[in-house]
N, C-alpha and C positions, 0 to 999 in steps of 0.2 A: 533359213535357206542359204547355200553356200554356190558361190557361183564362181568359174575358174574358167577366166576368158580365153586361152589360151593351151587349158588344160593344165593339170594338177604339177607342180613341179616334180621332179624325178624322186622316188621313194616315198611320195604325200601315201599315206594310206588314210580313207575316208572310212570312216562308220557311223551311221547314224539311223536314227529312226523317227517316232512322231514326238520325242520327247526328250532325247539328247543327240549330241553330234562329236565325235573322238575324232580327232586329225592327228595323224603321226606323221613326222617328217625327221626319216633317221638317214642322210645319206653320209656316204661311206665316204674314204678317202677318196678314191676313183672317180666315183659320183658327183663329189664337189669340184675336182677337176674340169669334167667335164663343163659345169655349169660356169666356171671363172679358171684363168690361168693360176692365178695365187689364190684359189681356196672365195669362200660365201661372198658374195659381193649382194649389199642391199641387204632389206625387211624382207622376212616371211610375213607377209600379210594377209589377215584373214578380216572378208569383208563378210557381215552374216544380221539377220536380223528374227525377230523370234517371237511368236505372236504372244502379244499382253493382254493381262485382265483388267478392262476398263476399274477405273473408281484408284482405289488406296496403293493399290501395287503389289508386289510379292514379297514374301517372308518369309523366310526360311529361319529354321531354327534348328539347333546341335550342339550339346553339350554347354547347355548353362549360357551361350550366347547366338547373338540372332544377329540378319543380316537385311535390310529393306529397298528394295528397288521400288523405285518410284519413276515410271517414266508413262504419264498419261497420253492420250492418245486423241482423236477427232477433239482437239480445242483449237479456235478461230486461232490466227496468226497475231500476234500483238503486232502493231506497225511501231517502226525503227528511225531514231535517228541518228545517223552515222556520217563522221567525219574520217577524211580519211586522209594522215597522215605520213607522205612517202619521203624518202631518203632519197635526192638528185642530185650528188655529191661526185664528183670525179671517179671516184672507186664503184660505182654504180653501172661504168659504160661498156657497152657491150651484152653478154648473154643476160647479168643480172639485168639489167635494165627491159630487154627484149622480150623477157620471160615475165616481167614486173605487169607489162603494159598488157601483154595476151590476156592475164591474168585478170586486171583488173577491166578490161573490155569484156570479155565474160560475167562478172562480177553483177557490172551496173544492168546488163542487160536480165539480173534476176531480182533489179528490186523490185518493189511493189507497191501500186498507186497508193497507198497511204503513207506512203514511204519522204523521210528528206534527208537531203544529201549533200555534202561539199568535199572540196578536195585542196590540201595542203604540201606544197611541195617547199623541201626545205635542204638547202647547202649551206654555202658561208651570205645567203641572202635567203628570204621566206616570202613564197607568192602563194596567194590564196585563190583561187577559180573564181567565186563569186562573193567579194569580200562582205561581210556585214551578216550576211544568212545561210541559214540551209536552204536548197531547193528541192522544191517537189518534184517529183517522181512524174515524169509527160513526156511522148514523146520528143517533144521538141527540146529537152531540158537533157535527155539522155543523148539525144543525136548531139546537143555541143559537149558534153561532158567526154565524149568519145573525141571529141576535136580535142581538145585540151589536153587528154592524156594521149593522144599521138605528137602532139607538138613539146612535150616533154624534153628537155633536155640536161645533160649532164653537164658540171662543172664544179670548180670551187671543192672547201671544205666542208665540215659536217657538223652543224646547228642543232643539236638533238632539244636539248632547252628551250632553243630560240622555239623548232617547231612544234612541241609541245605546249608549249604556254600561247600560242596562235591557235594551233587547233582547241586545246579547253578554252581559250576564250571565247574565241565564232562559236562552241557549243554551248558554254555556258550562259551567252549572253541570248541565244536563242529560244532557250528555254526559259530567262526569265520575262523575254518578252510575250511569252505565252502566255493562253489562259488555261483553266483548269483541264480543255479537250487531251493534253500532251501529257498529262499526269497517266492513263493509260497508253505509255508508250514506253519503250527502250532506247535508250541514248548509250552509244558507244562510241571512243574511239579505236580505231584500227593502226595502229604506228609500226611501221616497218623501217630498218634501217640496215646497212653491211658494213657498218665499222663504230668507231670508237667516235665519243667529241673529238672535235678537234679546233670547233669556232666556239666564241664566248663562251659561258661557262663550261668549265673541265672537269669540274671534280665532282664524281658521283653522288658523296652524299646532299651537296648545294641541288641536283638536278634531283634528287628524289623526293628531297623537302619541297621543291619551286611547287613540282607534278601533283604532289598530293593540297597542296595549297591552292594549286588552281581548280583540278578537277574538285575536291570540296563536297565529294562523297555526292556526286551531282547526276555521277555519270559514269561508266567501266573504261576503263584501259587495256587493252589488246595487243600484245608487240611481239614482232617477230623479227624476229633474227638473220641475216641470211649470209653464209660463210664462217671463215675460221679468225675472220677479223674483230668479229663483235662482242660487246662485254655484257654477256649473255648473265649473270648476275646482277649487273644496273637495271636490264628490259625486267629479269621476272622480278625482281624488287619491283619495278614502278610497276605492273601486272597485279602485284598479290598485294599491295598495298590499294591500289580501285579497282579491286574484285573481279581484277580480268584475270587472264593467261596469258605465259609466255611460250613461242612457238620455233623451233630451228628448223632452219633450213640449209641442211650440210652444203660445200661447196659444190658439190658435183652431183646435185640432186634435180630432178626438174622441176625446178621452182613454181612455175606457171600451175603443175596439177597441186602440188601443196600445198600453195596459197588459197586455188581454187578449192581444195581441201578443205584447207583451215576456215574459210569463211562459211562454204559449207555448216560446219559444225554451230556459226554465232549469228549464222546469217537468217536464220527463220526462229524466232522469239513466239516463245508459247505461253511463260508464266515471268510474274518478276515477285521478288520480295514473297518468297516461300520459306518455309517453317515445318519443323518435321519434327511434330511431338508426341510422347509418349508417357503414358500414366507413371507419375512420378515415384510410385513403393514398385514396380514390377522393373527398371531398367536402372542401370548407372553405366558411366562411363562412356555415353557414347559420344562417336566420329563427328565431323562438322552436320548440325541441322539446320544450320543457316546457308540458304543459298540465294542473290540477288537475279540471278537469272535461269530459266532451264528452256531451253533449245530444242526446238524438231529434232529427233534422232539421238541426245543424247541420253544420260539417263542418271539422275540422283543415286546415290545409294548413301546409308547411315546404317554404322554398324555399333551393337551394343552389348554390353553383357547383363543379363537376367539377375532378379538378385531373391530369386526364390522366394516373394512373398505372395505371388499370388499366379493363377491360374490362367488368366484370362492379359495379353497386353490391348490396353485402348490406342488406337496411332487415329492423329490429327495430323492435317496438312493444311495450312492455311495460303493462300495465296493471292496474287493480282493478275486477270488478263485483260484481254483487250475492252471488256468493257466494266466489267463488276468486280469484286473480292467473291473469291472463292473459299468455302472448307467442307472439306472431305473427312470424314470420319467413320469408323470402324473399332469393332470388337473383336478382336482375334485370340480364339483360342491357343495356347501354346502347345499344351500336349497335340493338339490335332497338325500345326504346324511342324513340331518334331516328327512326326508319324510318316506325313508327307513329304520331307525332307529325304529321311531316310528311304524312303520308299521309290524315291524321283535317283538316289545314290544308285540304290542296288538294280535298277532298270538301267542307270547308264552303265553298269558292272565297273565302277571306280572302284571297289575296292579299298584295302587296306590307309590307300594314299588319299583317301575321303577323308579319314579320320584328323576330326578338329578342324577341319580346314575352312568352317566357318570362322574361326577364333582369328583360324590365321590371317584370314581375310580382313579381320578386326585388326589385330595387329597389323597388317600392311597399310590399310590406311590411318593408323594413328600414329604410326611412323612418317606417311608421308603430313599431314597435319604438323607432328614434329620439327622436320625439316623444314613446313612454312613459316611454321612460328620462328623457328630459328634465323632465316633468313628476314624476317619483318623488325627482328630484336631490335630494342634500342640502347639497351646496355647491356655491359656483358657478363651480368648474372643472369639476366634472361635468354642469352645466347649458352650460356654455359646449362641454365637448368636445360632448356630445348634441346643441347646437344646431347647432354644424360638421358634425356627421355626419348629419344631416337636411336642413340646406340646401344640401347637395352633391349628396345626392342627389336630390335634389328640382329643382336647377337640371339636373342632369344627364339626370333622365328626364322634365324637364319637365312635374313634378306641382303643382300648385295646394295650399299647406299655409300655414300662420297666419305661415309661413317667406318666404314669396314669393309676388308678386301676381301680377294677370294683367289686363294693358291690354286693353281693350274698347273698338275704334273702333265709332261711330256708321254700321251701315248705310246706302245709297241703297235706299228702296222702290220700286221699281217699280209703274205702276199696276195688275198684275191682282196685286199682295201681294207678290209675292218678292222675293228680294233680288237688288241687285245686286251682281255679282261684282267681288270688292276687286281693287285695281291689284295685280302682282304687287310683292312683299317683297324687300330686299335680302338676300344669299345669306349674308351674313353674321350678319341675324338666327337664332337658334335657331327651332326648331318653335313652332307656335302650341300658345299654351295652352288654344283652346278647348274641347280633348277630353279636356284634364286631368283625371286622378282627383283629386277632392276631399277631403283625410284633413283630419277636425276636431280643433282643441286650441284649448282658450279663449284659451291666454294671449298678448296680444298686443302685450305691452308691448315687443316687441321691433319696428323696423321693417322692412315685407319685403322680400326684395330680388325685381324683378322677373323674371319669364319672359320677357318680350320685353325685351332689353336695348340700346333702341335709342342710348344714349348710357352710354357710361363712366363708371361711378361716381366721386367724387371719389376721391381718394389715401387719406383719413382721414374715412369715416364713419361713422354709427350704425350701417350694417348692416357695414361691415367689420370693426368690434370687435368687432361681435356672432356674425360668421364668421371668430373667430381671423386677421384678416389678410390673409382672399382679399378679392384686388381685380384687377381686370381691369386688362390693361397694354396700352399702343400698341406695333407692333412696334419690333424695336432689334436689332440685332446683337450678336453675342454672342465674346468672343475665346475661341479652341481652339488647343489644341497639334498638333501634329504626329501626337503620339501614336492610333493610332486602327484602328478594325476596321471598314471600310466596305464595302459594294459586294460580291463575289462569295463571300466576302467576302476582300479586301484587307488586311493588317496593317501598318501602318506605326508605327514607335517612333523615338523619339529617344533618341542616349543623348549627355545633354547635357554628361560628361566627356571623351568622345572629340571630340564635337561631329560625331558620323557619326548618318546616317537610314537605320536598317536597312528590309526589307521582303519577306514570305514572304504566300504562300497555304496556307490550311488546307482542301483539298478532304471536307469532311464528307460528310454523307448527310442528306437532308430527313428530319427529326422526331430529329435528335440535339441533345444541348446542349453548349456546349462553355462551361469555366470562362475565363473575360477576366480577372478580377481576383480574389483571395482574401488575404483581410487578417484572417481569421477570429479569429483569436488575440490578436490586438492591438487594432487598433481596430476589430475586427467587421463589418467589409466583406466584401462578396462579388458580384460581377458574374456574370453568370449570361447567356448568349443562345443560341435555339433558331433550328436551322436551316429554312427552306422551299426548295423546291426549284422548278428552271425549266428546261427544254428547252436546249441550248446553242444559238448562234446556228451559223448555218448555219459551214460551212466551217471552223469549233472545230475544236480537237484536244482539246476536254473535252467527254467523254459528258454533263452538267449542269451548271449552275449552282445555287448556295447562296445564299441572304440570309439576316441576321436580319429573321425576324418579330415576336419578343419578345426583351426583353432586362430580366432581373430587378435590381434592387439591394434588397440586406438590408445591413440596420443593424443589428447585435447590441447595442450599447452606447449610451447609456448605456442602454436600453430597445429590446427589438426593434422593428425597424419595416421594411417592405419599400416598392416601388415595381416594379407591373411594367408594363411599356409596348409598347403594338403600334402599328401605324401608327394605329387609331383611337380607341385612348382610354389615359389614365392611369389607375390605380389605385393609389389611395397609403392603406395600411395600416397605422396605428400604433396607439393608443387606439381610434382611430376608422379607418372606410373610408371613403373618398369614390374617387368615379369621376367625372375630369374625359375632356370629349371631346377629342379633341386639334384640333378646330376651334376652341378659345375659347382665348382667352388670360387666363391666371392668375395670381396670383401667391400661394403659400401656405408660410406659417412656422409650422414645429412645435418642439417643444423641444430636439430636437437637429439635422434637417433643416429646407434649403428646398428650394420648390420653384418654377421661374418658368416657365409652357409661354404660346410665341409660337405663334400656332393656326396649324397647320400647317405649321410652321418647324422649331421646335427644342425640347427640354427640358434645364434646365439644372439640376441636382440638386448641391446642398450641403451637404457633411455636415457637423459638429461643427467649422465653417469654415473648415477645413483641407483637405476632402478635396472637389472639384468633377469631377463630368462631366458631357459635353454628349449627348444622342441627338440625331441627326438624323429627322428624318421625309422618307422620297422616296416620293412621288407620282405617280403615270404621268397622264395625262389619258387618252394612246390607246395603250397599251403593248402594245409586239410582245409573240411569244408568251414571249423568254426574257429578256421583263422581270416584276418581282412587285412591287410596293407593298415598302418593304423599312425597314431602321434602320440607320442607324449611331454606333456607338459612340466617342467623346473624353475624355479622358484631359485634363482644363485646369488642375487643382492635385491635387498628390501630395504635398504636405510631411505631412499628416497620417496617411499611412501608410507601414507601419514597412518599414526592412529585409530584413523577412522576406517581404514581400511574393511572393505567385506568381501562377501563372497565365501566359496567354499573352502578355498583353501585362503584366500589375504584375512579373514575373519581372525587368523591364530596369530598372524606374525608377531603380535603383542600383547598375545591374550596367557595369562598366567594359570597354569593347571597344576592340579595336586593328586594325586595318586594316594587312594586308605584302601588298605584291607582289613577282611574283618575276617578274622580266623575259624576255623570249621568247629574248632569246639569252643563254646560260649556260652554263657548262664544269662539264661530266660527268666522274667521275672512270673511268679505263678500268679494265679487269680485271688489269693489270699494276702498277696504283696509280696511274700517270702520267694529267694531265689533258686532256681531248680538247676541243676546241672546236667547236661545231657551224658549218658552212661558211656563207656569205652565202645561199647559197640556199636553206639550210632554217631557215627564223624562224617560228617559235612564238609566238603571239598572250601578252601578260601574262596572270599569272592573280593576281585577286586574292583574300586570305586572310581571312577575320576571325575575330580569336583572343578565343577562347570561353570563362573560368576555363581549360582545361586543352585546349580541344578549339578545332581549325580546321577552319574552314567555309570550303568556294571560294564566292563571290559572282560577281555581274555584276551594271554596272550599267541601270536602270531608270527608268522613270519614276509615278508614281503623282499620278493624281489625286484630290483630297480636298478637302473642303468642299465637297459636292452637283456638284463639276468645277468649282471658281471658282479653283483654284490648282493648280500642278503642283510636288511634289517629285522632287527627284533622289534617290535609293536606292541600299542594297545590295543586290541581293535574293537569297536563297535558296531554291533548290529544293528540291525530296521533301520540303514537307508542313515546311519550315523543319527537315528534320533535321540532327544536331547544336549547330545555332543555341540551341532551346527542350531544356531538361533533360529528358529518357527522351523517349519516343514521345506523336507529335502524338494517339495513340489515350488516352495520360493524361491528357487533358485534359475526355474528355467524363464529364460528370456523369447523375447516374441521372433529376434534376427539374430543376425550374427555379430550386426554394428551396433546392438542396443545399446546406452549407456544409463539407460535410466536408473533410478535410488532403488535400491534394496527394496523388496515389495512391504515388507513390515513396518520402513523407515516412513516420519511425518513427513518430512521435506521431500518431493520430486525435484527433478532435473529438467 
């Protein structure tokens, strides 16, 4: 339901029905005019709310990731205990102060008889209302509370330490004088303030350490901000270290309904200490599922990515309200979920700009997670990984963050206001940032890297230090071996003892994986690639064709770390996630891989600088029907894996082969003993051998093309699925996932 007290601003256009709601709001130059002398003044804000299905919440799924709203509904109120901590400091007097008191005389008149309460005012001196306790929520407790914050007055300087460590103690010490009844409750502080210390302790990080030593994970912290005075990085520090929020309040805003606002939002407690879980083979990767408190009106969400092992996700929600622990649980189908998803898209008529935009939604909040962890750091490698895992994502979904900017060319006005339409963009620019979601963090001491990246950053700058290493590269060739799994897919090996080029097909089945490389044990490699399937081209004697679509590498050692790759984007997993497109060209060093991707070329992965392979990326422009967008897999340094290596193609890197033929005419011994020679006229084509540890293989030869077709190898190649060539049956090869690392299925030892 959308309500517009005043009616719709000028150009709002409303569309909606019983199942979605479109607002547009396009005004013109003129338009804005009209509304402010210099152009938008203020929030477009849209207030709306939307009926929920009682029980687990809602799920949406799209494209290999899902998204969960969690916001329940008819559960009793948890009762509250709240300290409330104000800033009455000289810089206070006047409108902030006048707006402060509206605010919080509205406030008390909405607690609730189960409710306790106190009030903390703090300058270069700290008075407390009712020293020693909270008080309960009675008329008569509210009528002096009302006295007291009218009697309020301003002077002095600004104690932010001093009032802090006053109000966590009257909380803290309240609650341990309780008994178990208070264990079903919420305890919050509320701290407001409009400037900087200025009395006893000064320096932020002393007042962030004091905060968290008092509060002692006991109780939330809430701070708000108010003006251009305050060090809006100290509040959401002390905020996102006791599991509150930090809240602004601009200078020329009407602070009175904001705050009113903001307590709104923390002021009716419905759950504490919830938990948002999912069956652990169906999900990875997801957004924050810990939350210590959820609020009337707000609403949870945790977003994940699927990881294709199973059919069905199980979601658990465990939680505390006002009188018992609660758990919620459910079976959700996913195909039925994607079904619905889409279905709820194409009734809102989104269109094209639907597309992924669950993922993206993933990405936006694991960007801003990013940015918290990065503001919570306490060293600055942990600042430094959080800043890498923020501005990757952030270049990658093309979000506006304190991380990276966003160019704003100068419109053409036309004369009746509009704008005119910009010349079209090189295709190699990323997406414009003008729709960018905007996630705030103060600190900006870092420089951003841009969204539009019309020129190449230098080799060694402040924002590549600041991004661990990523820098954008001009294209360049890259050297490959022989070695390699291309095309239907293709297998070609060298075995650089014999100086022979062996070569088989692996005829799979679409959505199998089949193991490339396994180093498990040694140096913690593992190649991993799934198959897609394609029609065969006419006049084949093969029912389909195979490509890889994905193809994973893990790094067991020195620390896990994966890579998994499709024709459109990287995803490289270590400490941190980032997800490069594979349109950009990168270059990224971690501490035991790199990684360099030439946009829509190639990726070239280095491990522990021993061990290299290249993926190819193949691209159709206009592809018949039994072509796919596809990868292929290179094999460029193997010195750093061991001996033991398996797999389909690491089985040869050190495996010793020999090639006999045995000539078409040749003497048979007869049944008498004596030897027969076969006459001129019957000749027998050569057949040639290659001898396997203990086993011979007939070959013929072939020819294969490799390097996207820019070179042609001569080969041996063998038939039936490369049998006896590869150790047991080409069926041991396929693995149950993508991340599997397990032993070779023939081998005694498992992993």
């Amino acid at each position: 339901m959308f309500l517009f007290t005043a009616g719709p601003p000028v150009s709002t256009i409303v569309k909606q029905n019983e199942t979605f709601c479109k607002i547009s709001f396009t005004p013109n130059i003129a338009q804005q005019a009209k509304i402010a002398t210099n152009g938008m003044l203020g929030e477009f804000v849209v207030h709306y709310d939307v009926e929920r299905e009682t029980g687990i919440g809602d799920i949406q799924v799209q494209d290999g990731h899902f998204v969960h709203y969690f916001a329940p509904r008819d559960l009793p109120v948890v009762p509250k205990n709240v300290v409330f901590v104000i800033d009455t400091s000289a810089s206070m007097l006047g409108t902030k102060m006048k707006q402060t008191k509206q605010a919080l005389f509205t406030i008390i008149n909405e607690l609730r008889p189960n409710d306790n309460f106190n009030f903390v005012t703090f300058s270069n001196r700290i008075r407390v209302w009712q020293p020693g306790k909270l008080v309960p929520v009675t008329p008569i407790s509210i009528r002096d509370a009302k006295k007291f914050i009218y009697m309020i007055s301003v002077t002095g300087g600004t104690d932010i330490n001093g009032g802090i460590q006053t109000g966590s103690a009257l909380l803290s010490d309240y609650l341990s004088s309780k008994d178990e009844s208070h264990h079903h409750s919420v305890s919050l502080i509320i701290f407001l303030t409009d400037g900087r210390p200025t009395v006893g302790v000064l320096q932020s990080p002393t007042i962030i350490s004091n905060t968290k030593t008092a509060v002692q994970e006991k109780f939330c912290l809430f701070t708000i901000g108010m003006g251009d005075d305050v060090d809006y990085r100290l509040l959401e520090r002390m905020s996102l270290d006791n599991c509150g929020t930090m809240r602004r309040i601009p200078e020329d805003a009407d602070a009175s309904l904001m705050l009113k606002g903001f307590y709104d939002e923390i002021g009716t407690p419905l759950l504490s200490d919830i938990r948002v879980e999912y069956s652990e083979d169906a999900v990875e990767y997801i957004t924050q599922n810990l939350f210590t408190n959820y609020f009337n009106g707000s609403e949870l969400i945790v977003a994940g990515k699927l990881t294709n092992r199973s059919d069905s996700l199980h979601v658990q929600v465990t939680a505390s309200n006002s009188d018992r622990s609660i758990i919620m649980e459910k079976d959700v189908s996913i195909q039925e979920r994607e079904q619905e998803t889409e279905r709820r898209l194409a009734e809102a008529e989104a269109g094209s700009k639907s597309d992924g935009y669950v993922e993206r939604l993933w990405g936006f909040l694991s960007v801003k997670d990013g940015l918290k962890g990065r503001l919570r750091s306490q060293t600055s490698g942990e600042r430094e990984n959080y800043t890498q895992h923020a501005t990757n994502l952030s270049l990658t979904y093309n979000f506006l963050t304190p991380l990276t900017q966003m160019i704003v060319e100068k419109p053409e006005v036309l004369a009746d206001g509009s704008l005119a339409k910009a010349p079209p963009k090189s295709t190699e620019a990323p997406p414009s940032a003008e729709t960018a979601n905007q996630l705030s963090e103060d600190d900006n001491s870092l420089p951003p890297q841009s969204l539009q990246r019309k020129q190449p950053p230098k080799p060694i700058s402040a924002a590549t230090k600041a991004t661990g290493g990523i820098r954008k590269l001009a294209q360049k060739s890259v050297t490959l071996s022989k070695t390699s799994a291309d095309g239907d897919p293709h297998f070609v090996v060298e075995i650089p003892q014999s100086k022979l080029t062996v070569c088989f097909n692996i005829n799979g089945e679409p959505g199998q994986i089949l193991r490339l490389v396994t180093d498990h044990k040694h140096s913690g490699v593992t190649v991993n690639g799934a198959l897609i399937g394609a029609p065969a081209p006419a006049g084949s004697h093969k029912q389909q064709r195979t490509y890889f679509s994905t193809i994973t590498i893990v790094a067991d050692k020195p620390k896990r770390s994966y890579i998994e790759v499709t024709t459109q984007k990287v995803i490289l997993d270590g400490r941190d996630r980032m997800i490069l497109p594979t349109s950009s060209s990168i270059s990224i060093e971690t501490a035991n891989l790199a990684v360099v991707l030439i946009a829509n070329t190639n990726l070239t992965v280095t491990i522990q600088g021993s061990i290299q392979f290249v993926i190819l990326f193949h691209h159709y422009k206009n592809p018949a029907a039994f072509q796919r967008d596809h990868l292929g897999f290179y094999i460029a340094k193997s010195k750093g894996l061991s001996k033991d290596t398996h797999g389909l193609l690491g089985q040869f890197l050190y495996e010793d082969i020999g090639l006999t033929q045995i000539p078409g005419n040749f003497s048979t011994t007869g049944a008498n003993g004596t030897q027969e020679t076969l006459g001129k006229n019957f000749t027998l084509p050569s057949f040639h051998f290659l001898k396997v540890k203990d086993r011979s293989v007939a070959v013929m030869k072939k020819s294969r093309r490799i390097y996207s077709g820019k070179q042609t190898v001569d080969c041996w190649f063998a038939k039936n699925n490369a049998a006896k060539l590869i150790d047991g049956q080409h069926d041991d090869y396929i693995v149950s996932h993508l991340f599997d690392t397990g032993a070779w299925a023939n081998e005694t030892n498992t992993h």
